[in-house]
N, C-alpha and C positions, 0 to 999 in steps of 0.2 A: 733444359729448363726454358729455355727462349723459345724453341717452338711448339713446350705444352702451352705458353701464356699464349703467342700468337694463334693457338687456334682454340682455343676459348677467347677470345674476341671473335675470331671468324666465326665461329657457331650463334656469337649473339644476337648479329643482327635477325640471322635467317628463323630463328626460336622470336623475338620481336617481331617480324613478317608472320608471322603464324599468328601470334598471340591477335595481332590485329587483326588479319584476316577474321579470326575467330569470332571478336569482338564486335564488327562490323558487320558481317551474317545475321549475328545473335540480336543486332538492333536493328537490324534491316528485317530480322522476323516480327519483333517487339513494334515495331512502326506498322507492318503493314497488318497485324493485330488488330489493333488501333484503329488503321484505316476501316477494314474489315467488320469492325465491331459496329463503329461508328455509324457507317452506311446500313449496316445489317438491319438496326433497329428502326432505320429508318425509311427503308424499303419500296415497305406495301402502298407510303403514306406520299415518296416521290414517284418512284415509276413502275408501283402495279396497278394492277386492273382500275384500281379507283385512283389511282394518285394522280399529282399534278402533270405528270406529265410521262402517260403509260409508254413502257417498254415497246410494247406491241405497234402502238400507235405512229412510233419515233422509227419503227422497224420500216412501219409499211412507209413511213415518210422519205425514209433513204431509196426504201424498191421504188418509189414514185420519181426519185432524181436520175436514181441508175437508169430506167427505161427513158427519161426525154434526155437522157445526155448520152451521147457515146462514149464521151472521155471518162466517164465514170464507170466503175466497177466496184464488188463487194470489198475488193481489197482497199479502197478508201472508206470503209467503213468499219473496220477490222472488229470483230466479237465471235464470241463463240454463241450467239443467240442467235445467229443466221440458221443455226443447224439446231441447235435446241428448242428456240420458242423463245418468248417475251413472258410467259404466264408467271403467276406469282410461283406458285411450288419450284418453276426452275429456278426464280432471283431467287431465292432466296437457297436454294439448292447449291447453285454458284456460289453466293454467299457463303455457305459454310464450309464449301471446300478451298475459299480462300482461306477461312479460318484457320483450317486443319493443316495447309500447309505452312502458314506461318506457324504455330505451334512445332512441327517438324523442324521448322528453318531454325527457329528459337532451341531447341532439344540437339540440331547438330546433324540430322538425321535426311541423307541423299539432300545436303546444301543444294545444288545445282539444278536437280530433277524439283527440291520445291520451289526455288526461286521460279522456274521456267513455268510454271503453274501458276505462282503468283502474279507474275507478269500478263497472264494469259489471261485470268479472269479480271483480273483491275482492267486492263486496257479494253476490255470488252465492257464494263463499267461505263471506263468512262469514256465510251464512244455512244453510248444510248442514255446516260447519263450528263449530256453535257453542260444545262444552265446549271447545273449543283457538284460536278466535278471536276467543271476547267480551270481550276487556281493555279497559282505559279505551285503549291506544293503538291500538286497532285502530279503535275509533268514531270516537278523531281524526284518524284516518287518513282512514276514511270522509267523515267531516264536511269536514274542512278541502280533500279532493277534492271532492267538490261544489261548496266557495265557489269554487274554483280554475277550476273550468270555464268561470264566469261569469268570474273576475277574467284569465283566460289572452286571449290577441290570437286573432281569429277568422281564416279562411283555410288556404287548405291550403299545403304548403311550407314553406322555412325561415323563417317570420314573427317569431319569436322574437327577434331581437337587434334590429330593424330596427320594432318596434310601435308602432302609436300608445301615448299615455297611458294607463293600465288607469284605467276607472271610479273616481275619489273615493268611491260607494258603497260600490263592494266591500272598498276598504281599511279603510275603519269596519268591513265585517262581517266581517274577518279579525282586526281589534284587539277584536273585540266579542267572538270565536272564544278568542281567548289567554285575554282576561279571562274569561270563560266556566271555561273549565279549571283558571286560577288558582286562582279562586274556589272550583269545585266541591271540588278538590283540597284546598284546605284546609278544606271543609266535611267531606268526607267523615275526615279526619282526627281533629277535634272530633268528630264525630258518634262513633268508634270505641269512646271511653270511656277509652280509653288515658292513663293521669295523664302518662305523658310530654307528650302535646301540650295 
Protein backbone atom coordinates (compact mmCIF):
# COMPACT_ATOMS: atom_id res chain seq x y z
CA UNK A 1 0.00 0.00 0.00
CA UNK A 2 2.84 2.31 0.92
CA UNK A 3 4.59 2.17 -2.28
CA UNK A 4 1.22 2.52 -4.40
CA UNK A 5 0.70 6.00 -2.33
CA UNK A 6 4.48 6.87 -2.82
CA UNK A 7 4.27 6.73 -6.38
CA UNK A 8 1.31 8.54 -7.05
CA UNK A 9 2.94 11.40 -5.38
CA UNK A 10 6.08 10.78 -7.53
CA UNK A 11 3.92 10.83 -10.72
CA UNK A 12 2.48 14.31 -9.59
CA UNK A 13 4.84 16.50 -9.84
CA UNK A 14 6.21 15.30 -13.30
CA UNK A 15 2.10 15.40 -14.80
CA UNK A 16 2.25 19.28 -12.98
CA UNK A 17 5.63 19.89 -15.14
CA UNK A 18 3.57 19.00 -18.19
CA UNK A 19 0.47 20.61 -17.42
CA UNK A 20 2.70 23.82 -17.14
CA UNK A 21 4.78 23.41 -19.74
CA UNK A 22 1.55 23.07 -21.69
CA UNK A 23 0.07 26.07 -20.39
CA UNK A 24 3.07 28.21 -20.87
CA UNK A 25 3.46 27.28 -24.72
CA UNK A 26 -0.17 27.92 -25.18
CA UNK A 27 0.35 31.71 -23.85
CA UNK A 28 3.41 32.08 -25.28
CA UNK A 29 1.37 31.45 -28.68
CA UNK A 30 -1.71 33.64 -27.38
CA UNK A 31 1.11 36.55 -26.60
CA UNK A 32 2.88 36.45 -29.75
CA UNK A 33 -0.74 36.41 -31.67
CA UNK A 34 -1.17 39.49 -30.02
CA UNK A 35 2.09 40.63 -30.81
CA UNK A 36 1.64 39.56 -34.51
CA UNK A 37 -1.74 41.02 -34.93
CA UNK A 38 -1.01 44.05 -33.37
CA UNK A 39 2.03 45.02 -35.78
CA UNK A 40 0.34 43.35 -38.66
CA UNK A 41 -2.42 46.09 -38.95
CA UNK A 42 -0.03 48.31 -38.52
CA UNK A 43 2.43 47.66 -41.10
CA UNK A 44 2.24 49.34 -44.23
CA UNK A 45 1.55 52.72 -42.05
CA UNK A 46 5.17 52.11 -39.81
CA UNK A 47 7.69 50.45 -42.09
CA UNK A 48 6.31 50.12 -45.65
CA UNK A 49 6.93 51.70 -48.75
CA UNK A 50 5.08 54.77 -47.48
CA UNK A 51 5.41 54.60 -43.70
CA UNK A 52 7.22 56.42 -41.23
CA UNK A 53 10.05 54.81 -41.35
CA UNK A 54 10.41 52.16 -44.58
CA UNK A 55 11.74 48.72 -44.22
CA UNK A 56 13.94 49.20 -47.06
CA UNK A 57 15.22 52.51 -46.27
CA UNK A 58 16.36 51.25 -42.49
CA UNK A 59 17.87 48.14 -44.66
CA UNK A 60 19.99 50.12 -46.91
CA UNK A 61 20.85 52.33 -43.60
CA UNK A 62 22.59 49.26 -41.81
CA UNK A 63 24.50 48.25 -45.47
CA UNK A 64 25.66 51.95 -45.31
CA UNK A 65 27.20 51.25 -41.37
CA UNK A 66 28.32 47.55 -42.40
CA UNK A 67 30.54 49.07 -45.40
CA UNK A 68 32.34 52.32 -43.18
CA UNK A 69 32.88 50.04 -40.28
CA UNK A 70 34.70 46.67 -40.24
CA UNK A 71 33.62 45.62 -36.90
CA UNK A 72 30.31 45.52 -38.27
CA UNK A 73 28.61 42.66 -40.01
CA UNK A 74 24.89 41.42 -41.02
CA UNK A 75 24.95 39.34 -38.06
CA UNK A 76 24.56 42.58 -35.94
CA UNK A 77 21.68 43.31 -37.67
CA UNK A 78 19.93 39.86 -37.52
CA UNK A 79 16.53 39.60 -39.86
CA UNK A 80 15.37 37.52 -42.33
CA UNK A 81 14.78 40.61 -44.77
CA UNK A 82 18.48 40.68 -45.71
CA UNK A 83 17.52 37.75 -47.96
CA UNK A 84 13.96 38.50 -48.64
CA UNK A 85 13.54 42.42 -49.29
CA UNK A 86 11.88 45.23 -47.28
CA UNK A 87 8.87 45.45 -49.78
CA UNK A 88 5.31 45.61 -48.25
CA UNK A 89 3.93 41.98 -49.71
CA UNK A 90 7.08 40.40 -47.86
CA UNK A 91 6.05 42.52 -44.17
CA UNK A 92 3.38 41.64 -44.35
CA UNK A 93 3.98 38.02 -45.87
CA UNK A 94 6.39 37.54 -42.56
CA UNK A 95 3.71 38.87 -40.87
CA UNK A 96 1.29 36.27 -41.37
CA UNK A 97 3.61 33.56 -41.10
CA UNK A 98 4.23 34.81 -37.66
CA UNK A 99 0.53 34.48 -37.20
CA UNK A 100 0.24 31.06 -38.39
CA UNK A 101 2.72 29.93 -36.17
CA UNK A 102 1.48 31.16 -33.15
CA UNK A 103 -1.94 29.72 -33.98
CA UNK A 104 0.19 26.22 -34.31
CA UNK A 105 2.07 26.97 -30.95
CA UNK A 106 -1.53 27.79 -29.41
CA UNK A 107 -3.26 24.19 -31.14
CA UNK A 108 0.13 22.16 -29.58
CA UNK A 109 1.34 21.46 -32.87
CA UNK A 110 5.64 20.97 -33.50
CA UNK A 111 5.87 23.49 -30.11
CA UNK A 112 9.49 23.86 -30.83
CA UNK A 113 9.75 24.08 -34.79
CA UNK A 114 6.90 27.13 -34.18
CA UNK A 115 8.41 28.79 -31.38
CA UNK A 116 11.90 28.78 -33.61
CA UNK A 117 9.95 30.59 -36.42
CA UNK A 118 8.37 32.85 -34.08
CA UNK A 119 11.43 33.99 -32.72
CA UNK A 120 12.94 34.29 -36.14
CA UNK A 121 10.53 36.65 -37.57
CA UNK A 122 9.79 38.89 -34.43
CA UNK A 123 13.53 39.41 -34.09
CA UNK A 124 13.81 40.36 -37.53
CA UNK A 125 10.77 42.80 -36.75
CA UNK A 126 12.33 44.19 -34.42
CA UNK A 127 15.68 44.87 -35.71
CA UNK A 128 14.12 47.14 -38.71
CA UNK A 129 11.45 48.01 -36.57
CA UNK A 130 13.28 49.65 -33.83
CA UNK A 131 11.82 53.38 -32.82
CA UNK A 132 8.16 51.23 -32.44
CA UNK A 133 9.55 47.78 -31.13
CA UNK A 134 12.25 48.40 -28.64
CA UNK A 135 10.19 48.39 -25.23
CA UNK A 136 11.29 46.40 -22.19
CA UNK A 137 8.23 43.84 -23.49
CA UNK A 138 9.19 43.32 -26.57
CA UNK A 139 13.02 42.05 -25.47
CA UNK A 140 10.79 39.81 -22.99
CA UNK A 141 9.11 38.67 -25.55
CA UNK A 142 12.15 37.99 -27.50
CA UNK A 143 14.09 36.56 -24.57
CA UNK A 144 11.64 34.40 -22.80
CA UNK A 145 11.04 32.83 -26.73
CA UNK A 146 14.38 31.78 -26.97
CA UNK A 147 14.27 30.06 -23.37
CA UNK A 148 11.09 28.46 -24.80
CA UNK A 149 12.64 26.77 -27.68
CA UNK A 150 14.82 24.84 -25.40
CA UNK A 151 12.15 24.39 -22.49
CA UNK A 152 9.21 23.31 -25.56
CA UNK A 153 8.94 18.96 -26.29
CA UNK A 154 11.00 18.29 -29.56
CA UNK A 155 9.24 16.50 -32.58
CA UNK A 156 7.01 17.28 -35.20
CA UNK A 157 3.16 16.95 -34.65
CA UNK A 158 0.71 17.34 -31.81
CA UNK A 159 3.54 16.63 -29.05
CA UNK A 160 2.39 19.19 -26.82
CA UNK A 161 -0.21 17.61 -24.49
CA UNK A 162 1.39 14.25 -24.54
CA UNK A 163 5.58 15.34 -23.69
CA UNK A 164 7.90 14.08 -21.76
CA UNK A 165 9.15 16.17 -18.51
CA UNK A 166 10.72 19.67 -19.81
CA UNK A 167 14.45 19.94 -18.65
CA UNK A 168 14.79 21.03 -14.66
CA UNK A 169 17.26 23.44 -16.36
CA UNK A 170 15.31 25.27 -18.19
CA UNK A 171 12.67 25.87 -15.48
CA UNK A 172 15.60 27.67 -13.29
CA UNK A 173 16.30 29.67 -16.51
CA UNK A 174 12.66 30.87 -16.84
CA UNK A 175 12.58 31.64 -12.85
CA UNK A 176 16.04 33.28 -13.32
CA UNK A 177 14.12 35.23 -16.56
CA UNK A 178 11.11 36.62 -13.95
CA UNK A 179 13.64 37.46 -11.41
CA UNK A 180 15.76 39.13 -13.99
CA UNK A 181 12.83 41.57 -15.08
CA UNK A 182 11.61 41.88 -11.44
CA UNK A 183 14.74 43.15 -10.47
CA UNK A 184 15.60 45.25 -13.36
CA UNK A 185 12.19 46.78 -13.27
CA UNK A 186 12.56 48.16 -10.09
CA UNK A 187 16.05 49.22 -10.67
CA UNK A 188 15.30 51.06 -13.50
CA UNK A 189 12.53 52.69 -11.36
CA UNK A 190 15.18 53.82 -8.46
CA UNK A 191 17.48 54.82 -11.03
CA UNK A 192 14.69 57.42 -12.63
CA UNK A 193 15.13 59.90 -9.72
CA UNK A 194 11.50 60.12 -9.22
CA UNK A 195 10.95 61.00 -5.19
CA UNK A 196 7.78 58.95 -5.71
CA UNK A 197 9.62 55.53 -5.77
Amino acid sequence: MQRTVSSVNMAKPASNARLSRTLFMRGMGITYLAAFISLWVQLSGLIGAEGISPASEVLDGFRAQISSSPDLSVWHFPTVFWLLGGDDAILHLVAGMGCLSAVLLVLGWSPRLSLIILWLTYVSFFTVTQPFLGFQWDILLLESSLLAIFYAPSGLGWTLPRSVEPPRWMVWALRFLLFKLIVSSGLVKLASGDSSW
